[in-house]
VEXDREN-2710 file (C-alpha; in Angstrom, 1 decimal):
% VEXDREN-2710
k/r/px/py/pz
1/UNK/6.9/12.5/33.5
2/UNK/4.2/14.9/32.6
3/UNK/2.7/16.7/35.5
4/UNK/-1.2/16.6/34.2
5/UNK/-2.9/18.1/37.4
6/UNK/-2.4/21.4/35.6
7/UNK/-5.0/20.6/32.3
8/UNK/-4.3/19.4/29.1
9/UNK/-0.9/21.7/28.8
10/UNK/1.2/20.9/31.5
11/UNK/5.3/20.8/32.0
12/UNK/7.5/18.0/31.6
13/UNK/9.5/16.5/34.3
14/UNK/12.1/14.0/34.8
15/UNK/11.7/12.8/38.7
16/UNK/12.5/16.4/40.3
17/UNK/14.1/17.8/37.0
18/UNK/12.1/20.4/34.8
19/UNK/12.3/18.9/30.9
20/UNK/10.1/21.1/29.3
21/UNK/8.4/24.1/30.6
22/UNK/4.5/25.1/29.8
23/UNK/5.6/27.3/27.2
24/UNK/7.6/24.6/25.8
25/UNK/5.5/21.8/25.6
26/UNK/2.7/23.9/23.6
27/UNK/5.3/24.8/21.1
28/UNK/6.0/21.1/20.8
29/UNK/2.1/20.1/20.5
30/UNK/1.9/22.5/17.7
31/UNK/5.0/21.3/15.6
32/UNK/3.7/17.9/16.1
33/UNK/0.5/18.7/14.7
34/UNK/1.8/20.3/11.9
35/UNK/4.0/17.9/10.9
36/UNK/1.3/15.7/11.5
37/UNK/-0.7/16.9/8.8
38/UNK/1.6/17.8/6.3
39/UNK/2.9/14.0/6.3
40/UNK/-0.5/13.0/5.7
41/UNK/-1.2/15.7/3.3
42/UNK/1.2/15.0/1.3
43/UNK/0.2/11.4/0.8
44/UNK/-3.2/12.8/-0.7
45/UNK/-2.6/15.8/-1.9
46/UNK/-1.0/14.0/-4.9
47/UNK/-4.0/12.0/-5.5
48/UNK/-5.3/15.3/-6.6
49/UNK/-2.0/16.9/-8.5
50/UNK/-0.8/13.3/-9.5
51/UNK/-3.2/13.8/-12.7
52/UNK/-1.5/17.0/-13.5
53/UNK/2.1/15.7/-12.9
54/UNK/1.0/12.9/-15.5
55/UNK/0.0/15.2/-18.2
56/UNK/3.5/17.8/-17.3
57/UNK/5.7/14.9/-17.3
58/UNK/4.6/11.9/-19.2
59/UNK/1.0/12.3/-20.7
60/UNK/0.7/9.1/-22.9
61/UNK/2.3/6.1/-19.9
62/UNK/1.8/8.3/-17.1
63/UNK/-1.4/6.5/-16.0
64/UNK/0.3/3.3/-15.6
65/UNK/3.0/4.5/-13.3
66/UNK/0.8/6.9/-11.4
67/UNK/-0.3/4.7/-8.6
68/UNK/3.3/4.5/-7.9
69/UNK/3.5/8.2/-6.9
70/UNK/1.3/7.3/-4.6
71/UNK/2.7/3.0/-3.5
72/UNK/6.0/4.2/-3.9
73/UNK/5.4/6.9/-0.7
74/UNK/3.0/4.4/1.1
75/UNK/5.5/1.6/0.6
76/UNK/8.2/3.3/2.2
77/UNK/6.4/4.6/5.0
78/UNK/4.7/1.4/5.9
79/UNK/8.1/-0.7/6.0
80/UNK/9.9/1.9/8.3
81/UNK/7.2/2.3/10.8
82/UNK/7.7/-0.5/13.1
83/UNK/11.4/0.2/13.1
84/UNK/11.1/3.7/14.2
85/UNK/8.0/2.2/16.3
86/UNK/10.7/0.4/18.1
87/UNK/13.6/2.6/18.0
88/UNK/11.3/5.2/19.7
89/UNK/10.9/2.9/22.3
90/UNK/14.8/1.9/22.9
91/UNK/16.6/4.7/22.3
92/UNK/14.0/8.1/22.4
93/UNK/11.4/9.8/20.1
94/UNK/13.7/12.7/19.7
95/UNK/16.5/11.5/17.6
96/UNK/14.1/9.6/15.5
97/UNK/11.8/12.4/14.9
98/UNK/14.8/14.7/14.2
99/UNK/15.9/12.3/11.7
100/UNK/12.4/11.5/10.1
101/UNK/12.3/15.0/9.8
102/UNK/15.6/16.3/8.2
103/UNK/14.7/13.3/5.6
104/UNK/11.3/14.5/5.0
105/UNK/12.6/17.7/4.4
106/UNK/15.5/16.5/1.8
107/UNK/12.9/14.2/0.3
108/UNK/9.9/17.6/-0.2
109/UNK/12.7/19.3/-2.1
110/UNK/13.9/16.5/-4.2
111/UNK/10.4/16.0/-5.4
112/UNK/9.7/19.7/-6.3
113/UNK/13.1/19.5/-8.1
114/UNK/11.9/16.2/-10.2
115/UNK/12.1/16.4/-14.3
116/UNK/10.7/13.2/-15.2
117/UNK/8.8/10.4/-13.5
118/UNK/11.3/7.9/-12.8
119/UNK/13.1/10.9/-10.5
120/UNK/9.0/11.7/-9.1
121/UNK/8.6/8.2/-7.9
122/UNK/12.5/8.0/-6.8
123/UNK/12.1/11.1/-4.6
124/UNK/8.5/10.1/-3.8
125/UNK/10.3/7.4/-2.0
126/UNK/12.6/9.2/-0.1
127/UNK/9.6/11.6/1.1
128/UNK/8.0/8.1/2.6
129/UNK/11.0/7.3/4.3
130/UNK/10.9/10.1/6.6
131/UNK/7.1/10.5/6.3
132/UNK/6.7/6.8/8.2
133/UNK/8.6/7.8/11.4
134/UNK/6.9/11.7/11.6
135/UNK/3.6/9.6/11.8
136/UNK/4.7/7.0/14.7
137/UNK/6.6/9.0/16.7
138/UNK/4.5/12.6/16.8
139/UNK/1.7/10.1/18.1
140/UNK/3.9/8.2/20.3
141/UNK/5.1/12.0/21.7
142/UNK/1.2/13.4/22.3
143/UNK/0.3/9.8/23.4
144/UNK/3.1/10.4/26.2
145/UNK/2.9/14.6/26.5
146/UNK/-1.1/14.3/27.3
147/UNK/-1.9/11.1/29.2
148/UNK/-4.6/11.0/31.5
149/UNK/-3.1/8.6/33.7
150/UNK/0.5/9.3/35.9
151/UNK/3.6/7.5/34.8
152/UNK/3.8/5.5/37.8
153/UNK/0.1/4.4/38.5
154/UNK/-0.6/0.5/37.4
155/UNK/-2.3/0.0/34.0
156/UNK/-1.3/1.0/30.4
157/UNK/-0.6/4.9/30.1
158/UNK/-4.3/6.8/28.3
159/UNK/-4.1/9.4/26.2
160/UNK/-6.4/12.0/26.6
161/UNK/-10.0/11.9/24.6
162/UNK/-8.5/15.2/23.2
163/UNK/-5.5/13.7/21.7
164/UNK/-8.2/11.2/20.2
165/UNK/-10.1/13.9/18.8
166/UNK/-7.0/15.9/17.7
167/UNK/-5.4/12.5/15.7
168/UNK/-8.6/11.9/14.3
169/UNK/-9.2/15.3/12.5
170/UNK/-5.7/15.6/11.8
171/UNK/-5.8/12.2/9.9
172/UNK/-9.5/13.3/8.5
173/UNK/-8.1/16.4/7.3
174/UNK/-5.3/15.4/5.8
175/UNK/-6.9/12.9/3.8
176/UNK/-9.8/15.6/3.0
177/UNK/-7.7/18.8/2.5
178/UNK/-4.9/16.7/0.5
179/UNK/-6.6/17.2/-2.8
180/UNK/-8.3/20.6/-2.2
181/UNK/-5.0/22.1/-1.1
182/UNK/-3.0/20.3/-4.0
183/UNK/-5.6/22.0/-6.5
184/UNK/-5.1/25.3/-5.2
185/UNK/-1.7/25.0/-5.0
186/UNK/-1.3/23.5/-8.8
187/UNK/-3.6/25.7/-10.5
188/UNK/-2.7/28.8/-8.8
189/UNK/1.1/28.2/-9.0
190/UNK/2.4/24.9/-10.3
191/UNK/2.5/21.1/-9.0
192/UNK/6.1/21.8/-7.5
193/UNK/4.7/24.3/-5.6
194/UNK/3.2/21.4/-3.6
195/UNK/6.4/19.9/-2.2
196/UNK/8.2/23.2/-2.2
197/UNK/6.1/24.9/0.0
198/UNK/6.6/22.4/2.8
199/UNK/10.1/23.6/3.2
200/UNK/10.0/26.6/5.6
201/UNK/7.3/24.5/8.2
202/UNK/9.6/22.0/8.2
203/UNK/12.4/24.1/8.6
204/UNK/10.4/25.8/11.4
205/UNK/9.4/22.7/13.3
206/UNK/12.7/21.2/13.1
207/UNK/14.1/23.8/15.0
208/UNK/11.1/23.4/17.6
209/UNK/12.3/19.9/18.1
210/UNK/15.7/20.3/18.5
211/UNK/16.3/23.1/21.0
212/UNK/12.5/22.4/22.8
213/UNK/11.5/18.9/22.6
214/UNK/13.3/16.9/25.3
215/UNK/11.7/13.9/27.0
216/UNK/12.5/11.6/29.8
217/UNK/15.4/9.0/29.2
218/UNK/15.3/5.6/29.0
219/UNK/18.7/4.7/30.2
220/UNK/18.2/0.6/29.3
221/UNK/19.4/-0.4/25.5
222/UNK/18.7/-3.1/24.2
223/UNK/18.8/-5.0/20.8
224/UNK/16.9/-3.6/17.9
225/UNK/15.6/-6.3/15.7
226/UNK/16.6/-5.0/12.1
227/UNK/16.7/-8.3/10.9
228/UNK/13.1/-8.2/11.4
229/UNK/12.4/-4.8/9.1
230/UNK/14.1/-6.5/6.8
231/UNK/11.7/-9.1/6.3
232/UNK/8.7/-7.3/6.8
233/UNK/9.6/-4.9/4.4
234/UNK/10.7/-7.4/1.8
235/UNK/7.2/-9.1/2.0
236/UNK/5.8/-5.5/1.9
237/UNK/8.2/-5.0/-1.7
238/UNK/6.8/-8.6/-2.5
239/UNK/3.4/-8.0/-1.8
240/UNK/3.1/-4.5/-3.3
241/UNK/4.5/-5.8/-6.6
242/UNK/2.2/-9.0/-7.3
243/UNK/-0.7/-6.5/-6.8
244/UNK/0.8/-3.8/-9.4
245/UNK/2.3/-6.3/-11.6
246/UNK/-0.1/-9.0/-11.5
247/UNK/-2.7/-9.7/-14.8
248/UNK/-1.1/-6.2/-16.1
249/UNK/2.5/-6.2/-16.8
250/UNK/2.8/-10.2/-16.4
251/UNK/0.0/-12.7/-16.4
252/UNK/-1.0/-14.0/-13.0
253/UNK/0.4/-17.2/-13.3
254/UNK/3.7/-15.8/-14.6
255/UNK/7.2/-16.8/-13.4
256/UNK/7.7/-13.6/-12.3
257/UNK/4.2/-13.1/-10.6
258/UNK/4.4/-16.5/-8.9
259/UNK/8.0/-16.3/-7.7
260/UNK/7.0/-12.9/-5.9
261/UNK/4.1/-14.4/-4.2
262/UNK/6.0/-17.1/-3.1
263/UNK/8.8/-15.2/-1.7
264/UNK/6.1/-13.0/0.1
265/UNK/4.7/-16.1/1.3
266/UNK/7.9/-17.6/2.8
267/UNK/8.9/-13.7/4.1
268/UNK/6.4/-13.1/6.3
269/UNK/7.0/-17.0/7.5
270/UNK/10.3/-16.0/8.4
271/UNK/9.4/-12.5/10.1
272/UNK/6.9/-14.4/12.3
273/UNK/9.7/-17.0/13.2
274/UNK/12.0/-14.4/13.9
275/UNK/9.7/-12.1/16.1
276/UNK/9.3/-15.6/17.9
277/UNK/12.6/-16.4/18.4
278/UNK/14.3/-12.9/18.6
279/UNK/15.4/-12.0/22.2
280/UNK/14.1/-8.1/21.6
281/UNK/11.7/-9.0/18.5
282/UNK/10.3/-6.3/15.9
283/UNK/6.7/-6.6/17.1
284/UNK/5.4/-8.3/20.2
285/UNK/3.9/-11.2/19.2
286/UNK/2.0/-10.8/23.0
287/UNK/0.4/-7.5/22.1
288/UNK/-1.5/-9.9/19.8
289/UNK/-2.8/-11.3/23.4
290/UNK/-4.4/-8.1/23.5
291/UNK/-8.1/-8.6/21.9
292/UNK/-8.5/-4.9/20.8
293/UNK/-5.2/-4.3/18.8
294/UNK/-5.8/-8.2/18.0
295/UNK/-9.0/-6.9/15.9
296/UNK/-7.6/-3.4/14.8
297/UNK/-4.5/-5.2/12.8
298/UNK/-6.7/-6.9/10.1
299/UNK/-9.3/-3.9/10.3
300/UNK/-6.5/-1.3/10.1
301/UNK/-5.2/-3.6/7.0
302/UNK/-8.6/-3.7/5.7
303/UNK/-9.3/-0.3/5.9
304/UNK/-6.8/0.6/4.0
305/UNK/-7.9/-1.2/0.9
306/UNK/-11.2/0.7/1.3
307/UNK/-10.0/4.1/1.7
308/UNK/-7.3/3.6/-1.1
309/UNK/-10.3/3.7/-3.5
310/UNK/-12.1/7.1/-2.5
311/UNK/-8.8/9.0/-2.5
312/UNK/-7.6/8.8/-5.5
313/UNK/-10.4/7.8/-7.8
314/UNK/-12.8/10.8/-6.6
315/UNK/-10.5/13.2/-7.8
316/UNK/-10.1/11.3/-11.1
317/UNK/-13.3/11.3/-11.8
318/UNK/-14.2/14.6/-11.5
319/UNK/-11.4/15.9/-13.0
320/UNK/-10.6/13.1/-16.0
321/UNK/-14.7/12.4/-16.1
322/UNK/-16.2/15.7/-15.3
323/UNK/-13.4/18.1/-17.1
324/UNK/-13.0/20.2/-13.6
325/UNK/-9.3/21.3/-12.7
326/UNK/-7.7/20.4/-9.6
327/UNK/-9.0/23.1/-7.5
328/UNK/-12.6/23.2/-8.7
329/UNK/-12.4/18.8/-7.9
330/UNK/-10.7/19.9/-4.7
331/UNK/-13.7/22.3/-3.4
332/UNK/-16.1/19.7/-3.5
333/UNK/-13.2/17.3/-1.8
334/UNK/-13.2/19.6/1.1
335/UNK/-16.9/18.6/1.9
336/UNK/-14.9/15.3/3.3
337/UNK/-13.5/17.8/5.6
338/UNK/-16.8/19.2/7.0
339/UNK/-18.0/15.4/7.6
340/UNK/-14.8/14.2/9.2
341/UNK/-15.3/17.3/11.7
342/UNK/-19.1/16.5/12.1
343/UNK/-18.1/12.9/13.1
344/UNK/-16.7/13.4/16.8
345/UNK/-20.7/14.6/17.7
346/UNK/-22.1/11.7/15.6
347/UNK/-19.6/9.4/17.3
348/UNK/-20.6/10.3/20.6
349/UNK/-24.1/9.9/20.0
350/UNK/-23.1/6.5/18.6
351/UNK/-20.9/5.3/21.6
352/UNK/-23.8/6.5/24.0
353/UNK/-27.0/4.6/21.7
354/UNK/-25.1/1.6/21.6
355/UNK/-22.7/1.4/24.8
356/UNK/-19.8/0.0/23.0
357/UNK/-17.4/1.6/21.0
358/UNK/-16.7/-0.7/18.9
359/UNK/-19.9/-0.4/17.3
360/UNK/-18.2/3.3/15.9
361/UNK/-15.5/1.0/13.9
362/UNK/-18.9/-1.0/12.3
363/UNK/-20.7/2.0/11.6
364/UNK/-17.5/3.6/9.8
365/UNK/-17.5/0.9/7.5
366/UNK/-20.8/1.2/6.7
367/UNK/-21.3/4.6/6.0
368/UNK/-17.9/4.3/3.5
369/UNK/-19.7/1.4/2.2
370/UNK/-23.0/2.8/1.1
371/UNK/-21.7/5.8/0.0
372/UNK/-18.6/4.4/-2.2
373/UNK/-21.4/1.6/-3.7
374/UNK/-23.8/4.4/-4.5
375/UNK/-20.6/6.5/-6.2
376/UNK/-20.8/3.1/-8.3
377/UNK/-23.4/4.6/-10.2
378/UNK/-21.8/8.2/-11.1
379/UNK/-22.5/9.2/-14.7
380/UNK/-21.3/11.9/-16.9
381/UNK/-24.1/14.4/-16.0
382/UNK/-24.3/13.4/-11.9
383/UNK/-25.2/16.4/-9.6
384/UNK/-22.5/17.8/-7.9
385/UNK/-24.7/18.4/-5.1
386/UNK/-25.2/14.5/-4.7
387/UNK/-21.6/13.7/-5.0
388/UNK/-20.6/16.8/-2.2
389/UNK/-23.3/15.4/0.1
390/UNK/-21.6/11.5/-0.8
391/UNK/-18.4/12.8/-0.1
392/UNK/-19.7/14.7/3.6
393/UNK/-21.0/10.8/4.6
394/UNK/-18.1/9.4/3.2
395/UNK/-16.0/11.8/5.8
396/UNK/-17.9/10.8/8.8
397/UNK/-17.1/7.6/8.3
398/UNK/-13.5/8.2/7.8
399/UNK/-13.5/10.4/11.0
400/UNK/-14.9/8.3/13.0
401/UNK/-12.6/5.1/12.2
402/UNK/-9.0/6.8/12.0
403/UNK/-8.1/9.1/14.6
404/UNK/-10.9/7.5/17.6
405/UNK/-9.8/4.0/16.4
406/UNK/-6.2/4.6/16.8
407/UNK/-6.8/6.3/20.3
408/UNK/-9.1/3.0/21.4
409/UNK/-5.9/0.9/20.2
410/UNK/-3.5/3.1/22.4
411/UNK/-5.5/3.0/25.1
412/UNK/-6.1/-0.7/25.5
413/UNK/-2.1/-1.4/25.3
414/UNK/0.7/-1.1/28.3
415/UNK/2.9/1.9/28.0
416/UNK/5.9/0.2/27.4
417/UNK/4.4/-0.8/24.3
418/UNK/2.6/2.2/23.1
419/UNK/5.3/3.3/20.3
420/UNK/5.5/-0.2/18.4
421/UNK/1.4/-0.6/18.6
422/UNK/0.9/2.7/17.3
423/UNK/3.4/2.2/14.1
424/UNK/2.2/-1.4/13.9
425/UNK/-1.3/0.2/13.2
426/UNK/0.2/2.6/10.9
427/UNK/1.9/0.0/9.4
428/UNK/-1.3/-1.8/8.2
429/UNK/-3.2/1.1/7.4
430/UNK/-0.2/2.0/4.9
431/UNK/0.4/-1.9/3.3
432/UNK/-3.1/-2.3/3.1
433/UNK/-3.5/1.5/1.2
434/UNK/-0.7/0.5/-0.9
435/UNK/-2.2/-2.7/-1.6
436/UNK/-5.6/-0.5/-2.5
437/UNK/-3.6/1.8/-4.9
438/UNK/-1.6/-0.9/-6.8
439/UNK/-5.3/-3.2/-6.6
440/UNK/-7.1/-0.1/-7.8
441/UNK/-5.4/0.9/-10.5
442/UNK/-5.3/-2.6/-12.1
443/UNK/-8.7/-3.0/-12.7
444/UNK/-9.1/0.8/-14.0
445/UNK/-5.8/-0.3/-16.4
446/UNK/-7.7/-3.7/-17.2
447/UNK/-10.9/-2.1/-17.7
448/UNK/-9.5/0.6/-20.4
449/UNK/-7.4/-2.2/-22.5
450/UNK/-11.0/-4.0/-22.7
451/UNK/-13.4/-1.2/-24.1
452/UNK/-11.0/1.7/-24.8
453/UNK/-12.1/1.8/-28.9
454/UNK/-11.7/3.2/-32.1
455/UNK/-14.2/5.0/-30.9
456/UNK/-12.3/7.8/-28.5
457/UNK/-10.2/8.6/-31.4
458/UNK/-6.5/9.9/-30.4
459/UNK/-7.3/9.5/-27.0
460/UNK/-6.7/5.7/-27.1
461/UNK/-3.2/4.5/-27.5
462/UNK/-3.0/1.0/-27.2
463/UNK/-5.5/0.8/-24.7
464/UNK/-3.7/3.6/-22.5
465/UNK/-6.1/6.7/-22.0
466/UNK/-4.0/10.0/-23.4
467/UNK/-5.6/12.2/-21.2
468/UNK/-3.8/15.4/-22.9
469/UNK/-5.5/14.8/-26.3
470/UNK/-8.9/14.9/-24.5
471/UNK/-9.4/18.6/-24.9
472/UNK/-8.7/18.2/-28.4
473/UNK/-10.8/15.7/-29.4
474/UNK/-14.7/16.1/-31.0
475/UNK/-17.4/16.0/-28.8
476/UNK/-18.9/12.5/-29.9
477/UNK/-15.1/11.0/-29.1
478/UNK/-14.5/13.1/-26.0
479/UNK/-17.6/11.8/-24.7
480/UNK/-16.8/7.7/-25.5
481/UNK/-13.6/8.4/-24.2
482/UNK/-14.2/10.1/-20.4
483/UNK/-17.5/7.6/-20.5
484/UNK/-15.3/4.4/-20.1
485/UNK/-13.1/6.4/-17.3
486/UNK/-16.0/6.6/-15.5
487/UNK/-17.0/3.0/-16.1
488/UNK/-13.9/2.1/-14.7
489/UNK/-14.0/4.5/-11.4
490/UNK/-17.2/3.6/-11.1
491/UNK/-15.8/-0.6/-10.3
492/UNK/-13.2/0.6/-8.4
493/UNK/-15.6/2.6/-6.2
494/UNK/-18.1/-0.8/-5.7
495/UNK/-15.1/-2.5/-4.6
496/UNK/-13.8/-0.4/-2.3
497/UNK/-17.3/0.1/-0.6
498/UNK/-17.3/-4.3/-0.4
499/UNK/-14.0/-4.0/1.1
500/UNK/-14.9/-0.9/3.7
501/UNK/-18.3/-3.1/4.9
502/UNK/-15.7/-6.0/5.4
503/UNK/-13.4/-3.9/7.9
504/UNK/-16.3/-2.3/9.7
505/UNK/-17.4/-6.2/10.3
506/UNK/-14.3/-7.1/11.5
507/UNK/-15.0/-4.8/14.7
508/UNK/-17.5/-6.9/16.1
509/UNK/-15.5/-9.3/17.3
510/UNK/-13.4/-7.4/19.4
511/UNK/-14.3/-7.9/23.0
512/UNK/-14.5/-4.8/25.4
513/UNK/-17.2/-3.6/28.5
514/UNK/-20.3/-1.7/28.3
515/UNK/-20.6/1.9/28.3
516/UNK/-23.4/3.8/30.0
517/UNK/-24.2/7.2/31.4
518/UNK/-23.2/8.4/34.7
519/UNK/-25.4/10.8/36.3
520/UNK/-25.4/14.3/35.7
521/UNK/-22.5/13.1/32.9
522/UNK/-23.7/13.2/28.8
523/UNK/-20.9/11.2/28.6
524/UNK/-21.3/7.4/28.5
525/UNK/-19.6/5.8/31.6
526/UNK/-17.8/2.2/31.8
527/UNK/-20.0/-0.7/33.3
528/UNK/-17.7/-3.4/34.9
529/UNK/-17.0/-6.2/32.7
530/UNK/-17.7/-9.7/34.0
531/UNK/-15.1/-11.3/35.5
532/UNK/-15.0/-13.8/32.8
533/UNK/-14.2/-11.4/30.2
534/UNK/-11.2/-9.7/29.2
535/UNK/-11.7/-5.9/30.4
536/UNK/-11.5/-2.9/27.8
537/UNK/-9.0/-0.8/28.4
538/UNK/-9.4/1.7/26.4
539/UNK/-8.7/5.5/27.0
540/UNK/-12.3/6.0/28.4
541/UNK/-13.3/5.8/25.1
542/UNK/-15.7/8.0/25.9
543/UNK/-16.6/10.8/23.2
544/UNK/-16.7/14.3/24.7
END
């Protein structure tokens, strides 16, 4: 177990055996926090390059399969999460972070090796495959590394407020520094340049893991439920392609569109059925007992759908709509950033006004959803000052709901089943993004093929924007044709704000105890529940 008498970096121990010294376990933190961030990175950072990869590899259909650079990535990382989730717990976090890692790695190189999009979007997969279980199980690993709480006291295990911090701004960041980075990067270099330069961190942090990372045993094995991955991620395939597909490739009520709904439908019956009958099922259906990771699963799913529509469609917009490149679009991305660090002082003022942090979650939601509704409005000729200051809200918001919510799920859970909560969060955060990307980028399709004219000249090919003949064109059709563009980001954005509100509401019903401050403390302190209620748990959620 972790010896935490001696601060936040403290050695490892297995019952009287030394695991990991000092040394050790702050070479481990910082591999996991790198590889952290480039696995979130590098599921935004093509939401900035993804337009240049369009116009380098297919220029005239590449906005139709972009969303699957980014669904494709998201797709495969949601489905493997819970399996790592629970193979972390059975067998170890090593070997499955080893793994995850060596097939990040292959999948990084693949990608900057790509010559078309079909390979892209093939290799994109790959990447998501090993991106899924560096998510779950370097949380699982600083959820364990840094608890507050001894192995063997009662109650679930509580990770430290500064690996709630760390998650949060290493989610934030990614998500922020994703499109800045992959502007830099493109226009400085090229768009390979993004997945190629990934390889010697990975490199280094794989060797970190293997000859330093060693944690306590579990000698116990039992089952793992792959039958139940299976379904989950065929209702996830299912569910991903009636969203992409549906009212654009095949009408709604379609054979095609109809039979995949079903057979999501009758999936996700049979994964429920299975994690009820399984002896050692997928997910615990009694975590669901739990009225805080009850509430996060539809937030987390809900979120996602939100979020889905700032990422990607920010960048678009200044860069299709305004004409910047990818690092000029990715400057005034990185204002996200600056919000996302500014959140942890306006979360704590927030958790302290209103004693209950679940009222953080609400007011996420609506500061995305004011600021994504107002982005409704964006015109040709918008202020870049107003959309740096949109997108500084917009980051405290995100802060505030993704790393802190994720520690207030861990902390309210036992520790037996901290690894297969955390992924199943991930897990709904990723469907419900991929959901947002394939939802997205059917109304901005749609939404072209309707008012896409005669009158943006060679710009319009059958209702697809060509969005390498824009430079080309005269000034009246250049205008008509980046003025529906924005038209279109601009419903995607009011969406996305409707569907951020909706997530931050979901919060309220989660049950927990008040918060107030202890004296001499600036820091809000727990008030006992009422017997009646069901106690909070969570990790102190106390903002420091």
């Amino acid at each position: 177990m972790t010896d935490t008498t001696k601060g936040m970096y403290a050695p490892v121990y297995d019952g009287p055996v030394l695991l990991m010294s000092t040394a050790k376990v702050k070479m481990v933190a910082a591999s996991c926090i790198t590889v952290l961030l480039l696995a979130i990175l590098d599921i935004n950072i093509v939401s900035a390059v993804a337009w240049k990869m369009v116009n380098d590899l297919d220029p005239v259909h590449g906005i139709s399969k972009l969303p699957w650079l980014t669904s494709c990535y998201a797709l495969a990382d949601c489905i493997v999460v819970p399996l790592y989730g629970k193979l972390a717990d059975e067998y170890g976090t090593k070997p499955l972070m080893v793994f995850g890692l060596g097939v990040f790695t292959l999948g990084s190189l693949l990608c900057g090796l790509a010559q078309n999009m079909t390979e892209l979007i093939i290799f994109r997969t790959v990447q998501g495959l090993g991106a899924g279980g560096l998510t779950a199980i370097t949380l699982v690993v600083t959820g364990i590394l840094f608890g507050d709480q001894e192995e063997d006291a009662e109650g679930p295990i509580k990770p430290s407020n500064a690996v709630g911090i760390g998650a949060s701004v290493m989610f934030g960041l990614g998500l922020a520094l994703g499109p800045t980075l992959g502007g830099l990067i493109s226009d400085s270099l090229n768009w390979r340049w993004v997945f190629l330069l990934n390889l010697p961190i990975l490199v280094a942090a794989f060797l970190v893991i293997v000859f330093a990372l060693k944690m306590p045993t579990n000698p116990v094995r039992r089952k793992v439920d792959f039958l139940g991955a299976a379904l989950l991620g065929g209702f996830g395939a299912c569910a991903l392609l009636v969203a992409e597909w549906g009212g654009a490739r095949y009408a709604w009520g379609s054979g095609t569109i109809v039979s995949l709904a079903v057979g999501a439908g009758l999936l996700v019956v049979a994964f429920v059925w299975r994690q009820v009958t399984a002896p050692e099922p997928l997910v615990s259906l009694a975590l669901m007992r739990n009225s805080v990771f009850r509430a996060m699963v539809p937030m987390s799913l809900i979120a996602g759908v939100g979020v889905a529509g700032g990422l990607l469609y920010v960048s678009g917009y200044l860069q299709v709509g305004r004409g910047l490149s990818t690092g000029r679009s990715g400057l005034l991305i990185v204002c996200m950033a600056v919000g996302i660090l500014a959140s942890i002082p306006v979360a704590k003022g927030i958790v302290t006004l209103f004693g209950k942090f679940k009222y953080l979650l609400v007011a996420a939601g609506v500061f995305q959803a004011v600021v994504l509704v107002l982005f409704g409005r964006l015109g040709p000729d918008t202020s870049y000052w107003l959309i740096g200051a949109g997108c500084f809200v917009l980051g405290i918001g995100m802060g505030q709901s993704l790393g802190l919510g994720l520690q207030y799920m861990q902390s309210s859970v036992d520790k037996e089943d901290l690894g297969v909560a955390t992924s199943s969060l991930r897990f709904c955060q990723q469907l419900g993004a991929t959901a947002g990307f394939a939802l997205y980028s059917t109304i901005v399709a749609r939404y072209l093929d309707a008012h896409l004219g005669s009158a943006a000249g060679a710009a319009n090919v059958n209702g697809n924007l060509d969005t390498s003949a824009l430079s080309t064109l005269p000034a009246d059709q250049y205008r008509a044709a980046v003025g529906v563009f924005i038209d279109a980001t601009n419903v995607v954005f009011v969406v996305a704000g409707v569907v951020s509100l909706a997530a931050g509401l979901v919060a309220l019903v989660i049950r927990e105890q008040r918060y107030r401050k202890s004296a001499g403390d600036s820091s809000p302190a727990p008030v006992p529940a009422p017997a009646a209620q069901e106690p909070s748990l969570a990790a102190d959620p106390r903002v420091s």
